[in-house]
Structures are given as structure tokens and as C-alpha cells.
N, C-alpha and C positions, 0 to 999 in steps of 0.2 A: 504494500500500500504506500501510497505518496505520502510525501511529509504533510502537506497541506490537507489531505484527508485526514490522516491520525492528529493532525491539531484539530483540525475541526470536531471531530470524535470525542477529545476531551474537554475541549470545549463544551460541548454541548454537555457530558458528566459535571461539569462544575458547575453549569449554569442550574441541572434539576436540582443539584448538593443546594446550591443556593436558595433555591425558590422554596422548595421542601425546609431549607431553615428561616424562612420568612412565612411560612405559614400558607403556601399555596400545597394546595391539592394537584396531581398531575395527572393529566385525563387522555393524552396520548403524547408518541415524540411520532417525527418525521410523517407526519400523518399527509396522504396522500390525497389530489383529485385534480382530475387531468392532467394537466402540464403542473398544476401547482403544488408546493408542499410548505406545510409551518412546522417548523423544529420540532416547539413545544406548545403546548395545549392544556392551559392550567387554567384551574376555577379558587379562589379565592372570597369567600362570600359567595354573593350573587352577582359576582365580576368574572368573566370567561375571557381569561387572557391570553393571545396570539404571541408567541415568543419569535423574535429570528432570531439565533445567536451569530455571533461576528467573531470569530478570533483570530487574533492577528501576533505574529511574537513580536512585533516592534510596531512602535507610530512611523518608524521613516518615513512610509508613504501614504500617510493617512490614515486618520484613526478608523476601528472598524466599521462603525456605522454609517462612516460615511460612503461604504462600498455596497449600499441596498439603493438598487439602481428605478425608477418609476415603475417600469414593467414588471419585475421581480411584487412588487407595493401593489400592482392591479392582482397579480396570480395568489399573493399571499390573501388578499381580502375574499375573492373567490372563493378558495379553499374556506376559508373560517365558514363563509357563510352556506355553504356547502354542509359541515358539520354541524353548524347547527340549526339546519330545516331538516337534515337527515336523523337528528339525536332529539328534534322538536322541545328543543330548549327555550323558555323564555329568561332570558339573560341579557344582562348590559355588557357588549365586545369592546375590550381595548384591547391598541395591536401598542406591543411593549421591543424595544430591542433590549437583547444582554451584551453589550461591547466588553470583550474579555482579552485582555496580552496578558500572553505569557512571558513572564518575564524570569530572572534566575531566582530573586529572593522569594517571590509569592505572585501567585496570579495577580491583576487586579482587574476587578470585575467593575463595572459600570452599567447599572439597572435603569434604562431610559424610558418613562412610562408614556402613554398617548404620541411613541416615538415618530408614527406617522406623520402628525401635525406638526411638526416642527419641522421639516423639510422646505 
């Protein structure tokens, strides 16, 4: 496997470590529908949150969220709402990014919530 896949990989382990120690519930990872997929699929409350995770081992070229491209933002919203007319949930959706570098002393995680709107 490529380096950039197996960062992605733990990336995404740190980001459930994370959520799961902030009190989200996790309701699927890589969850799929047609061209599109969202990481992770967490319910917190009565909040159903759309995760992408980002990780990246350096800023040199950009921190991670800033590599969530428009189209990538149309197929992620699809998909959510896809799961939830198919799970016929009534819930309030926020789409959240996790921006994670790996760095040598300690990850550092960055939890960016209504990450959509801020683009």
C-alpha cells in the first residue's frame, strides 16, 4: 500500500479515537453511494454528522482542508443525504472536516465544525 493511503488509514483511526472521546456515537466509516463516499458518519444528540478526514504529514503545501475540492462538497452532500432518506432519519446534518498532520511528537488534530460554510 502507498504511503499516502496508510496515512490516510490512520488518519481516519484517530479521527473515530477522537470523536468517540468527545462523545459522538459512530454510525458508519467510508460509507458509500454512487460516485460518492463520507469517511465518517457520526450522530451526537440529535446532530448526524458528515466527517471528511484530511491528513496530511506537513503544512508545506497546504493545510489539509484546504484540499476538499467543490465537487468532492457536491458528492459528499449526496451521499449524506442518500443515508439519511434511506435510514429515514429525522435529524439536523452538519458536514464537519477532521484536518489531522502527523507530525513526530503527536498528531495534531483540528475538528472544523459547519466546515462546508466556511469555504
Amino acid at each position: 500500500m502507498s504511503d499516502s493511503y496508510n496515512r490516510g488509514i490512520s488518519g481516519e483511526r484517530l479521527a473515530v479515537d477522537y470523536l468517540i472521546s468527545k462523545g459522538y456515537q459512530i454510525l458508519a466509516q467510508n460509507f458509500r453511494y454512487l460516485k460518492g463516499e463520507v469517511d465518517i458518519i457520526a450522530q451526537k444528540n440529535n446532530c448526524l454528522v458528515a466527517l471528511e478526514v484530511k491528513t496530511r504529514s506537513s503544512i508545506d503545501f497546504g493545510a489539509p482542508e484546504e484540499f476538499l475540492k467543490p465537487a468532492q462538497i457536491q458528492r459528499i452532500v449526496k451521499t449524506v443525504d442518500y443515508f439519511v432518506a434511506s435510514k429515514n432519519l429525522e435529524v439536523e446534518v452538519r458536514f464537519d472536516i477532521i484536518a489531522i498532520v502527523l507530525t513526530k511528537q503527536a498528531p495534531q488534530i483540528e475538528h472544523i465544525e459547519n466546515a462546508f460554510y466556511h469555504f
